[in-house]
Residue, then its C-alpha position, 0 to 999 in steps of 0.5 A: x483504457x490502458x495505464x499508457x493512455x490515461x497517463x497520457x489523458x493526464x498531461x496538461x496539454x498546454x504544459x505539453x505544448x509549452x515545454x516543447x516548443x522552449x525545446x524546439x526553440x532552444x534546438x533552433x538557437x543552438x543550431x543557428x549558433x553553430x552555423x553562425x560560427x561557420x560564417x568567415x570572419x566571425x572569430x576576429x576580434x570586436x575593435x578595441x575588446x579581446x572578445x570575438x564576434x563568435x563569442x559575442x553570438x555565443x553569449x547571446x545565444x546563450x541568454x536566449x537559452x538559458x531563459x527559456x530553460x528557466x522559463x521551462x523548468x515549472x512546465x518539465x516539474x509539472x509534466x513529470x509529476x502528471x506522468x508519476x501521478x495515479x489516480x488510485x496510488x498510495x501515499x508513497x507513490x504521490x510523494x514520489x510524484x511530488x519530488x520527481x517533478x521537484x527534481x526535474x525542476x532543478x536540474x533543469x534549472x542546474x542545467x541553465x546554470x552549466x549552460x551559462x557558465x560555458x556560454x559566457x566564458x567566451x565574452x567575460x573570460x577575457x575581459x577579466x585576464x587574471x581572475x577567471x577564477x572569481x567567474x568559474x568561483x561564482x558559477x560554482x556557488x550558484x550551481x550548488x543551489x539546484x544541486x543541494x535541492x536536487x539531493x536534498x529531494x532524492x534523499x527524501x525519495x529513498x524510503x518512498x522507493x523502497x516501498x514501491x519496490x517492495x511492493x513490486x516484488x513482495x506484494x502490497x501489504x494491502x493485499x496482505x491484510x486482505x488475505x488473512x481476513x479472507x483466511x480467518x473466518x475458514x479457520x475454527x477453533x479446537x473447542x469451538x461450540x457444539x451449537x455452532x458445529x451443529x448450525x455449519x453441518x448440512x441439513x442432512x446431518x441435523x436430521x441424523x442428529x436429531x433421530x440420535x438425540x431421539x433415541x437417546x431419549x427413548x432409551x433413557x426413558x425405557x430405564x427410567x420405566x423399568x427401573x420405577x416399576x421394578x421398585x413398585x414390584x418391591x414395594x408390593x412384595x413387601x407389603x404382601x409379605x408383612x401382612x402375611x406375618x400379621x396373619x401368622x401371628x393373629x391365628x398363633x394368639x387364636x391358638x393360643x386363647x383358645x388353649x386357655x380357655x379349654x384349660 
């Protein structure tokens, strides 16, 4: 399933269908308005007011659109929320969900306000001659409602933006982390243990390790004999030296008894 189509699967479908039939509406009314102003006769005045019949279709015209509009507002916050949502997003993606849809909420709602600031002035200009301002004071004061929520929302939707953009373009950090953990059991460090060089080397090079340990072994061994029998020899020649000299000298004390004994 594509990233269109399960968008798409997200939208509530009587969300979808109730936005779009206020927008119909509010088309239609607009369109009747207009043709309704064409009619002759309708920019006379109504008897005894200094409004006129277009006016006064105007403002009712207006009524109905500004109702749906406000009525609209949740369906449009909660379309636009399914269309920022994803299943698998991170935390600033669901925030920038979250404020998208708080946004388009009041500036649908600033917009029924402009709506009806231009609608009505038609009917209650006139009969207020001499303080238009007062009318164009209050619709002032209640169109900073929606436009102190609407920054308000955006202001808090600048970080999480940057993050998205951030991961656009620089890759996630996710994807990062992942990265270097992948990276890291390759690496082996400069004095790392002989027994682990030993268990990563292949098979071939154990045997080849194990017939030079071998040979070490069978060398020093040879040393050790050679060296333990040429201290044995020695020792032998030593002994057979010593009693040579024992027997030197008891036939010199023969010798010598004997002399005595013949004088």
């Amino acid at each position: 399933m594509t990233e269109t189509e399960s968008t798409t699967d997200a939208f509530d479908r009587d969300a979808v269908r109730s936005a779009s039939r206020v927008a119909i509406a509010a088309l239609a009314l607009v369109g009747v308005s207009y043709l309704f102003t064409l009619l002759p006769g309708v920019d006379r005045l109504v008897p005894l007011t200094p409004v006129t019949f277009a006016a006064v279709a105007s403002a009712v015209v207006t009524a109905a659109v500004v109702a749906l509009l406000l009525y609209a507002a949740p369906k449009v916050a909660s379309l636009t929320r399914a269309a920022l949502h994803r299943t698998d997003a991170a935390i600033h993606v669901e925030r920038i969900a979250e404020n998208g849809g708080a946004m388009a909420h009041w500036l649908v709602v600033l917009a029924a306000v402009l709506v009806a600031h231009r609608g009505f002035a038609g009917v209650v200009v006139p009969l207020i001659d001499g303080f238009a301002w007062a009318y164009d004071a209050a619709f002032l004061v209640a169109s900073f409602v929606p436009l102190v929520f609407v920054v308000a929302r955006l202001t808090v939707t600048v970080d999480p933006l940057s993050e998205v953009v951030a991961d656009r373009v620089a890759g996630s950090e996710s994807a990062d982390e992942t990265d270097h953990d992948a990276a890291a059991p390759d690496a082996q460090p400069a004095g790392g243990d002989p027994d682990d060089s030993a268990a990563a080397s292949p098979p071939g090079d154990d045997e080849s390790l194990a017939g030079s340990v071998d040979d070490r072994w069978s060398a020093a061994g040879g040393e050790k004999s050679g060296t333990t029998g040429d201290a044995t020899d020695d020792a032998t020649g030593g002994d057979a030296t010593d009693r040579d000299a024992t027997d030197r000298d008891a036939t010199d004390r023969d010798a010598t008894d004997r002399d005595a004994a013949g004088s």
